[in-house]
N, C-alpha and C positions, 0 to 999 in steps of 0.2 A: 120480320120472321117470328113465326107463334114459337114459345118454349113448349114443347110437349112433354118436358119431363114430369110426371105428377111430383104433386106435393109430400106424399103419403103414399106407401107401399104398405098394403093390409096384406099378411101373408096366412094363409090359410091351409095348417096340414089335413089329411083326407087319408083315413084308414076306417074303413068300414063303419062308415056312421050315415049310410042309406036314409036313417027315420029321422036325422036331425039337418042334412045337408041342406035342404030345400030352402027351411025356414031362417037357415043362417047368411046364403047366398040374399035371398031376399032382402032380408035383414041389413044386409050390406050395399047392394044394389041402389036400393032405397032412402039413404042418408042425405040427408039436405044441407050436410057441412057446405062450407063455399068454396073450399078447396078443391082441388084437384085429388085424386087418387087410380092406386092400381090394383087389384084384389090379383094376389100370386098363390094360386091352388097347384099345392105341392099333391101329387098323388103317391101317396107314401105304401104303393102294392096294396092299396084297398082289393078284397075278396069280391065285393059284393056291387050292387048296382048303384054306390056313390057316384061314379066319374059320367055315369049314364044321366044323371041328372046335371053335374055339372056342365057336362056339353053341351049343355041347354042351355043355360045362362050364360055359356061364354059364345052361344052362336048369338046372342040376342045382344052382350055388350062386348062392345071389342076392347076395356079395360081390365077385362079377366084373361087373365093368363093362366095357362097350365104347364106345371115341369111334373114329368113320368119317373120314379125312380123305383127301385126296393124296397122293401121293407128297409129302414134305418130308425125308426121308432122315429117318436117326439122330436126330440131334439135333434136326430137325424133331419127330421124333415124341414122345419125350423133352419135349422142352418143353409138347407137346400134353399133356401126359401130366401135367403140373408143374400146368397152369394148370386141369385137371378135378381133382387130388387134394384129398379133402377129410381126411387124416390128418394126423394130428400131427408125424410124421413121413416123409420119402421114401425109399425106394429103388428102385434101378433091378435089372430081371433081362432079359439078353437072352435072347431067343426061342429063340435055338440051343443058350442053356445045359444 
């Protein structure tokens, strides 16, 4: 039986950062670690057409995950982010990176 837990849960908060989401998704997508991982896109009540692009990149990898909440700022989302990760380990990558 395969372990499907990833290695690494990348959590990713999402408040209106449209101009940088793209390049950061990619960015992630793209990584040639040998591990396993899970990219957790927190939608922390972005305004604007971030999640529109996210849905693109979670239709194309089935390792992105999306959790929809309110506005709860950073570390709201963050924590949102802590309490769906199912890896062995956390890290965080902001949205604008």
């Amino acid at each position: 039986m395969e372990n499907t837990t990833p290695a690494v849960s990348i959590i990713v908060p999402v408040y209106n950062v449209e101009q940088y989401i793209g390049r950061c998704l990619n960015s992630l997508v793209n990584q040639t670690c040998s591990c396993s991982y899970e990219i957790v896109v927190v939608n922390d009540g972005t305004r604007d057409n971030s999640m529109d692009i996210v849905d693109k990149y979670a239709r194309k990898h089935d390792f992105i995950r999306i959790i929809n909440q309110e506005n709860k700022g950073i570390s709201g989302a963050r924590n949102t982010g802590i309490l769906n990760a199912i890896g062995e380990y956390i890290a965080f990558v902001d949205s604008d990176d």
